[in-house]
N, C-alpha and C positions, 0 to 999 in steps of 0.2 A: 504494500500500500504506500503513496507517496505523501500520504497524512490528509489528501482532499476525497479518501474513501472511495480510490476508484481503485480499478483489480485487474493486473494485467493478465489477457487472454493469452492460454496455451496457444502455439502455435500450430500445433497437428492436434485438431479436435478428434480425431480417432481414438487418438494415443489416449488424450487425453480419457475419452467414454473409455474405450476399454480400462482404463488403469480405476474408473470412478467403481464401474462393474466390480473390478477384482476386492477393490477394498471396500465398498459398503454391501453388496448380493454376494459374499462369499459363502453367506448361509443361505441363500435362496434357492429353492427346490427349484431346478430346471424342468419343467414338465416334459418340453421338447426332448430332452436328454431321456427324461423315462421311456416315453413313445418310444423313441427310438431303440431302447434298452429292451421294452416289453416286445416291440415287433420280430425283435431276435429271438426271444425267447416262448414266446407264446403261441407265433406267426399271425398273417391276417388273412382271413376268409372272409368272403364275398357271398358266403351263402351257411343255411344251416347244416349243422355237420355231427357227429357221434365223436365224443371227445375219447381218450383211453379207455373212460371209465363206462363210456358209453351216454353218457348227459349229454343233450342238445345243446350244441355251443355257434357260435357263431363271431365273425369281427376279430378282435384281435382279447383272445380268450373269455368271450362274454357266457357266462351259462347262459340260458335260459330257464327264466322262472315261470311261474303261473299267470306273472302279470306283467309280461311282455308279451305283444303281438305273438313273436315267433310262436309261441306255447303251441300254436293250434294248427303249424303246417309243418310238413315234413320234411326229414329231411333232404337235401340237396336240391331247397327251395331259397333262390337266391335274393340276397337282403341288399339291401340300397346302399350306397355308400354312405350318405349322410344318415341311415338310419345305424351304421357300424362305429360311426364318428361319434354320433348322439352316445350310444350306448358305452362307450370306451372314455367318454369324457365324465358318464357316470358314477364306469368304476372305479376313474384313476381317484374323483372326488371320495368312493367312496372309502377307497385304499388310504390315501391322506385322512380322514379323519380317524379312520380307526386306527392309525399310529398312532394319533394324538391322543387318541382315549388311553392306549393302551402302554404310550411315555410320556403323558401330559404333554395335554398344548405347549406350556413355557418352554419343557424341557427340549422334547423332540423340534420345536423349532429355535432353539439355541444350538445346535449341533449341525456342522458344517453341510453346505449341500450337498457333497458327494456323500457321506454316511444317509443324511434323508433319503437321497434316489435310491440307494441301493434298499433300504428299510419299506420303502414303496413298493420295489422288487417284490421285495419277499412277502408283504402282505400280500398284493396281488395273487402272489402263486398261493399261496398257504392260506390264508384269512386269519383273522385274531384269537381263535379258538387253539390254531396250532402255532401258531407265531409267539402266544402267551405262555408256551410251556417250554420255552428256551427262559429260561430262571436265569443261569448263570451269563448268559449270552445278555438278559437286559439289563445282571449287576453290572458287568462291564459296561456295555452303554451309559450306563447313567456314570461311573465312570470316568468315562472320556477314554475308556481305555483299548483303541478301536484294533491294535493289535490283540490281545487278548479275547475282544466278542470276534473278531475273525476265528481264533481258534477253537472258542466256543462253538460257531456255524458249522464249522468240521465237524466238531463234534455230533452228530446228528442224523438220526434219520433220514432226515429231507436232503443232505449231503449226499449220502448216498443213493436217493431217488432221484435226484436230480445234478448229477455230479458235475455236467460241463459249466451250468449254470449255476450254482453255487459258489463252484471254486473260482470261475470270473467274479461274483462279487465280495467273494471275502479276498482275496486277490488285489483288489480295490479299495478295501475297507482298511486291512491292514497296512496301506499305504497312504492311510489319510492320515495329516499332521495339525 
């Protein structure tokens, strides 16, 4: 400042957004970054389909409930693209809160975005039911201690059910500082 309260402009305003991004949104859940995460991992279909377990699913791993349209037709009856976009920005919604419930709002969004994205991950696959029986995996979280809940993740069932997808994001987690 030159004392008349005026503020000299960076000169590469790129530089400058991205450097603003890195230090104030370094805890900010990238959703883009999840999509992109979940479409590897879940893939996206265009139509309804018999998931492993055989549940009518559709989009980019949407079950179907009782009170979704899909309910009522069969499958390899092909779904809209904004109606797989509608239903995927439901789940991600609905992924996000149930973290929240299940590491407190404050907590879960006090902790960097990349531990968030990957904790989305795994709700998505898992839901809170299974997600909540990793004890030692959410002492560490709470924590901070993101090498340690990576090893915890290992440690697990779901590890071994889903082993290429796991090990990427504990892989990821235990590299977050």
């Amino acid at each position: 400042m030159n004392g008349k309260g005026s503020r000299q402009r960076p000169v590469d305003k790129q530089k400058f957004d991205d450097n603003f991004d890195r230090i104030f949104n370094k805890n900010k859940l990238n959703r883009k970054e999840v999509f992109e995460q979940l479409k590897i991992d879940e893939g996206v279909k265009y139509e309804v389909y018999e998931d492993h377990l055989g549940y009518k699913t559709f989009g980019v791993g949407h079950l179907v409930t009782k009170d979704d349209p899909e309910w009522s037709i069969p499958v390899g009856t092909a779904v809209p693209e904004e109606r797989v976009w509608s239903a995927f920005e439901q789940d991600l919604e609905t992924a996000i809160w149930e973290c929240e419930v299940l590491y407190g709002s404050s907590c879960f969004h006090s902790w960097p975005g990349e531990v968030k994205e990957i904790l989305v991950n795994m709700m998505f696959n898992m839901g809170r039911p299974r997600l909540s029986q990793f004890v030692n995996f959410k002492t560490a979280l709470e924590d901070k201690n993101w090498k340690k809940a990576a090893k915890e993740g290992r440690d697990s069932l779901w590890y071994n059910q889903v082993k290429n997808r796991a090990e990427r994001l504990m892989a990821r987690l235990e590299k977050v500082s």
